[in-house]
C-alpha positions as CSV (number, residue, x, y, z in Angstrom):
1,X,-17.7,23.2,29.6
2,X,-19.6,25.2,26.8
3,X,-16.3,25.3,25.0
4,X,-15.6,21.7,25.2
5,X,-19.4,21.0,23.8
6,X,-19.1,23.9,21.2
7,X,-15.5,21.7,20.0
8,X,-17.2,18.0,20.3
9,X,-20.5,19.6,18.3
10,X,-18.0,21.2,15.4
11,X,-16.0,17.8,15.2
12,X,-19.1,16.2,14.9
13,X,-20.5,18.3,12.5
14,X,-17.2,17.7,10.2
15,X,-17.5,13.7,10.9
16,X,-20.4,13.7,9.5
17,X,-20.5,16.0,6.4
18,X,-16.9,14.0,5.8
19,X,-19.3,10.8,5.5
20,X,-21.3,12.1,3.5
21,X,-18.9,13.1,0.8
22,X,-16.8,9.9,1.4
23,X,-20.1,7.7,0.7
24,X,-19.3,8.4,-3.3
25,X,-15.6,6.8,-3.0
26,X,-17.0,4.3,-0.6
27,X,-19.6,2.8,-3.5
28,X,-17.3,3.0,-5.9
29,X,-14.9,1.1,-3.7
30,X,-17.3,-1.6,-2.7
31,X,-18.6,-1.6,-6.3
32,X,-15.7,-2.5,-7.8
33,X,-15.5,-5.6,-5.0
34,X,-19.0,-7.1,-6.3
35,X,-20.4,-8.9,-9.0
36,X,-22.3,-7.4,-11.8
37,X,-25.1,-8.4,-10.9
38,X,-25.1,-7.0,-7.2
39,X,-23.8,-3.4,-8.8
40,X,-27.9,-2.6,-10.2
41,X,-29.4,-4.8,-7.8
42,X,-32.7,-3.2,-6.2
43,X,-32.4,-2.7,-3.3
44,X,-28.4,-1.7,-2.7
45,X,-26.1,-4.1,-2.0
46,X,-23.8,-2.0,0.7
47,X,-21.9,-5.4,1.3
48,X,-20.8,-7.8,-1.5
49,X,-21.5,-11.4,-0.8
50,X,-18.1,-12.8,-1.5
51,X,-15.2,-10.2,-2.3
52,X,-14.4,-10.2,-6.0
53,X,-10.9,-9.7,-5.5
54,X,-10.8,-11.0,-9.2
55,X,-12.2,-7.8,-10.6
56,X,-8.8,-6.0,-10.5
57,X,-6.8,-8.6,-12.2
58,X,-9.8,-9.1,-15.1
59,X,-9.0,-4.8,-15.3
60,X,-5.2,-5.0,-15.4
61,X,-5.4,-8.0,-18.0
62,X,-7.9,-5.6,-20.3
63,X,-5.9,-5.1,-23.5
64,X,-3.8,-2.2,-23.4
65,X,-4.4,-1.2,-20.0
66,X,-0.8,-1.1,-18.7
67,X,-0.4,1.0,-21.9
68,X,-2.7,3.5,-20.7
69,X,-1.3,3.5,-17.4
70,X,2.0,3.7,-18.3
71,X,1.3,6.7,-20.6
72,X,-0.4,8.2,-17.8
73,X,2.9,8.2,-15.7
74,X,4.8,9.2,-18.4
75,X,3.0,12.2,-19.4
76,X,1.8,13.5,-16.2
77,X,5.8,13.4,-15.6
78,X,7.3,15.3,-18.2
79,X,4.0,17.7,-18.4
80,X,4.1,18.3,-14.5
81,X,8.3,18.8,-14.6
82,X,8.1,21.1,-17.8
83,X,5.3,23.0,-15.9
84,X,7.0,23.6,-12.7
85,X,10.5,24.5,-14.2
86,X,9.2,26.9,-17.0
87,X,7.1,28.3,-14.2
88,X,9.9,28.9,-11.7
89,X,12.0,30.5,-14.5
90,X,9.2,32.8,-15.6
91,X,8.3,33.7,-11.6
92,X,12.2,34.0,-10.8
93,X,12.2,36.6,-13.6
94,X,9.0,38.6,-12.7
95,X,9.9,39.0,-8.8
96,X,14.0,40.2,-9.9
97,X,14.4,41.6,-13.1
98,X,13.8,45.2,-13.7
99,X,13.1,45.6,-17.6
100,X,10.8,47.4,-19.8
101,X,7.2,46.7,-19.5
102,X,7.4,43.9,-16.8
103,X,4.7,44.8,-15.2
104,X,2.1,45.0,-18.4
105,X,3.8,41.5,-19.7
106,X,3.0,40.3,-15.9
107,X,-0.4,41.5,-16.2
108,X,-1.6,40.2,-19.5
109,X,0.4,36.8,-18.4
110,X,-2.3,36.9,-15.5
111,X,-5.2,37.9,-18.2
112,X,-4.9,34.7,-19.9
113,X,-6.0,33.0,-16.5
114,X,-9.7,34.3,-17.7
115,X,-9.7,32.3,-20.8
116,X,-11.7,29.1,-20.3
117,X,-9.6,26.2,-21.7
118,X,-12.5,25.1,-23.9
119,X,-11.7,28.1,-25.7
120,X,-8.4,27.6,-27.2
121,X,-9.4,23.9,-27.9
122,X,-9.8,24.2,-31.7
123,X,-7.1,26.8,-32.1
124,X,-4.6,24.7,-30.5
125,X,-6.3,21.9,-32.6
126,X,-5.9,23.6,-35.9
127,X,-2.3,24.7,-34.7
128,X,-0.9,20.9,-34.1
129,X,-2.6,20.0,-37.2
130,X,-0.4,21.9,-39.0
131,X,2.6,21.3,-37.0
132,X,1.9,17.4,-37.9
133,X,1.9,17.3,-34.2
134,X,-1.8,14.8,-34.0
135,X,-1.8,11.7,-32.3
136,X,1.8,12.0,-31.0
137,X,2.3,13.3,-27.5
138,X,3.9,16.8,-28.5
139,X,1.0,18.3,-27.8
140,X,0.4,16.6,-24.7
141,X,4.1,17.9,-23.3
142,X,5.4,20.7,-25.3
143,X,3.2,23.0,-24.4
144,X,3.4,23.0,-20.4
145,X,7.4,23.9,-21.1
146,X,6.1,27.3,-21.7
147,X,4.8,28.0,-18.3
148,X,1.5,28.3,-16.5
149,X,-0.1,31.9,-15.9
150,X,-1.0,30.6,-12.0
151,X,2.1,29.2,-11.3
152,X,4.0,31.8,-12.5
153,X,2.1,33.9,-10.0
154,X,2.9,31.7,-7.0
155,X,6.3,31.2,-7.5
156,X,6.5,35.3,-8.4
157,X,4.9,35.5,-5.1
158,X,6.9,33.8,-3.3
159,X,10.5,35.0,-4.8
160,X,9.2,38.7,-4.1
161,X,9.4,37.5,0.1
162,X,13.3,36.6,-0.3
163,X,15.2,38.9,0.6
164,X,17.1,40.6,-2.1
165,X,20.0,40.6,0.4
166,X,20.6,37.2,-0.5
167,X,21.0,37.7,-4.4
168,X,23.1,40.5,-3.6
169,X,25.6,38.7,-1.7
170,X,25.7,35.9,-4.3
171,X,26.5,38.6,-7.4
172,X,29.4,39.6,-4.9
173,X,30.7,36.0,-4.3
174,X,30.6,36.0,-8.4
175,X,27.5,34.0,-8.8
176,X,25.4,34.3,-12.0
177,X,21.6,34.9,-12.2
178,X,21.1,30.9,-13.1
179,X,23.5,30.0,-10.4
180,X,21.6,32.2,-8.0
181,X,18.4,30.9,-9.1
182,X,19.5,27.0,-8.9
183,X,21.7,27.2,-5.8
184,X,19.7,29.7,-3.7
185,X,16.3,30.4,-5.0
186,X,15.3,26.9,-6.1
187,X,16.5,25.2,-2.7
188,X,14.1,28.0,-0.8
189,X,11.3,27.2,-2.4
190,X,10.5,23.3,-1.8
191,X,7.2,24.2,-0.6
192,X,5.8,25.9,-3.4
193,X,7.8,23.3,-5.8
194,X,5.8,21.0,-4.1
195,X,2.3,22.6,-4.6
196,X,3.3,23.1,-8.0
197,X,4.0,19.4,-8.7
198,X,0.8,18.1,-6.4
199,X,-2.0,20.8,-8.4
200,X,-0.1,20.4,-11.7
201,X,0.3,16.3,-11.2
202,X,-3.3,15.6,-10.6
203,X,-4.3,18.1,-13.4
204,X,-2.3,16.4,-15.8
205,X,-2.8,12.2,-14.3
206,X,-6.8,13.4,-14.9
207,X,-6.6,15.4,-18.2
208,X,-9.0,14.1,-20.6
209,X,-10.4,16.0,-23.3
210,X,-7.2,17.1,-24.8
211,X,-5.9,13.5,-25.1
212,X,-8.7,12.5,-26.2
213,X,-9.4,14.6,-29.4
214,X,-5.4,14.7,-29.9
215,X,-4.8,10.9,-30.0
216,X,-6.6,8.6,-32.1
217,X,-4.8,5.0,-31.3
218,X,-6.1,3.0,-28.5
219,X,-2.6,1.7,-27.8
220,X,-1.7,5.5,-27.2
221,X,-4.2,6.9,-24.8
222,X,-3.5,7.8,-21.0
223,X,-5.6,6.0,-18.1
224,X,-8.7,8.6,-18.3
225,X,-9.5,8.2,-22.2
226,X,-8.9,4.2,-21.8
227,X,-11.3,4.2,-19.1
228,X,-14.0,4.7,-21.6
229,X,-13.5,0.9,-22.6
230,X,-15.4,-0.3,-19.8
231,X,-18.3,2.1,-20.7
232,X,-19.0,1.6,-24.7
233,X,-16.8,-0.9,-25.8
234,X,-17.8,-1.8,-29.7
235,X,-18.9,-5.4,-30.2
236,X,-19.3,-6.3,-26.7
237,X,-23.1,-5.0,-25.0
238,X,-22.1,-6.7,-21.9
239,X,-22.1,-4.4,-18.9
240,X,-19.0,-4.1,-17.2
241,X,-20.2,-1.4,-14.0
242,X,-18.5,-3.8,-11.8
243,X,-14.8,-3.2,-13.4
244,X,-15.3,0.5,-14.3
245,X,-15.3,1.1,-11.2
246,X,-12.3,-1.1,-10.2
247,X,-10.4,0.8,-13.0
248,X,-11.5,3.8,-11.6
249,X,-10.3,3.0,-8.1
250,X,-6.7,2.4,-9.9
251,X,-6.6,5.4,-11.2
252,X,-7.5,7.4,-8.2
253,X,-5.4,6.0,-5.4
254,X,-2.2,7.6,-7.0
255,X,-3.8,11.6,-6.6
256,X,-4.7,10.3,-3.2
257,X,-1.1,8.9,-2.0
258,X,0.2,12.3,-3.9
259,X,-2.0,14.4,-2.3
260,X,-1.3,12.4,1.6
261,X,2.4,12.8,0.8
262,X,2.6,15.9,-0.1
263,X,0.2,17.6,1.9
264,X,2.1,19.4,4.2
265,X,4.1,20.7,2.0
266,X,1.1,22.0,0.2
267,X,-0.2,24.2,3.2
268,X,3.4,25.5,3.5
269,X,3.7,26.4,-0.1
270,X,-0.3,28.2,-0.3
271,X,0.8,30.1,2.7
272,X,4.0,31.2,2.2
273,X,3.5,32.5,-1.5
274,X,1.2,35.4,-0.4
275,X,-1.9,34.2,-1.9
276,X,-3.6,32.8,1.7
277,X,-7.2,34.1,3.3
């Protein structure tokens, strides 16, 4: 009996700290349901009056907003895909090739993981600038083909628990190292693939400041620099609370469904790359 009330006083505990940080989502929900003028009404309107079901298609019907979206989806896919195949390459390499210095090159690789991102902002600025690579999406893909200092580690990680039987046998049957990788290590590692894609896809669907000082043409921005429309929009001093938040529900139920989806696979992929507890 003092185990069952130990368990019902835990799950309790987690219902209700989950409410608590589900009440942020939940306003900005319901928020984007109301009216402006039920969004800063004093006292809070936890219930709209009538459903303003209208608010999403006034959003979608913004100028350029299936732009953004679409360049969301476009470069959160080639980003996320150049990421987790540079990545795998790098990590296949690091767990079975023995070559000079591996283990330094490994190590600095896992240095750069200390460097704030905010640091290399106007160095990589300066860089595009004189590729001619501004306002075009080069920076915004290029880049993540070159591998990502975590994910290198993970999938490392994880290639370092096959067993080097396997490889062995394959060299035997006259398999290359690319064919070995694609046929045999690639297929093994669906799980951390997965986590890959899931950490790397919602990193790259919620970028911001790197679109945003790369790309200087409305028509060109992703989903989180457009959203800024609905905040300070020039020549219109009209509040629009009521369809930020609408916009901002649209762009957060895709992480969610890709985070549902794939969550499984997520565990599997933490656990079995050597990096849980």
């Amino acid at each position: 009996m003092p185990t069952l009330a130990r368990r019902f006083s835990l799950h309790l505990i987690a219902i209700a700290l989950g409410a608590v940080l589900m009440l942020p989502f939940y306003w900005a929900a319901i928020g984007s349901l109301k009216r402006m003028t039920e969004v800063r009404q004093i006292p809070l309107v936890w219930w709209p009056a009538i459903l303003q079901w209208i608010n999403y298609s006034d959003v979608w019907n913004v100028r350029f907003f299936p732009n953004w979206v679409a360049n969301s989806v476009f470069l959160t896919v080639v980003a996320t895909t150049g990421t987790v195949v540079s990545s795998s390459l790098a990590g296949y390499a690091f767990a079975r090739f023995r070559f000079p210095g591996r283990n330094l090159l490994f190590t600095i690789t896992l240095a750069t993981l200390m460097l704030p991102g905010y640091v290399l902002l106007i160095p990589n600025f300066m860089l595009f600038w004189q590729l001619g690579w501004l306002n075009t999406y080069l920076p915004l893909t290029v880049p993540f083909w070159f591998g990502s200092a975590f994910f290198i580690f993970l999938f490392r990680q994880f290639f370092m628990t096959v067993p080097i039987e396997l490889d062995e046998a394959a060299r035997i049957d006259g398999a290359s190292y690319p064919r070995i990788f694609w046929s045999i290590m690639l297929p093994l590692s669906g799980p951390v693939v997965a986590t890959a894609a899931i950490i790397e896809g919602i990193n790259q669907w919620n970028s911001f400041l790197r679109p945003l000082i790369i790309l200087n043409r409305p028509e060109t921005y992703p989903l989180s620099v457009g959203l800024r429309y609905f905040v300070v929009n020039p020549g219109d001093n009209l509040p629009k609370d009521h369809l930020l938040m609408a916009a901002s529900i649209i762009m957060t139920l895709p992480v969610i469904i890709l985070f549902f989806v794939g969550q499984r696979a997520f565990v599997r992929g933490v656990v079995m790359s050597g990096i849980k507890g």
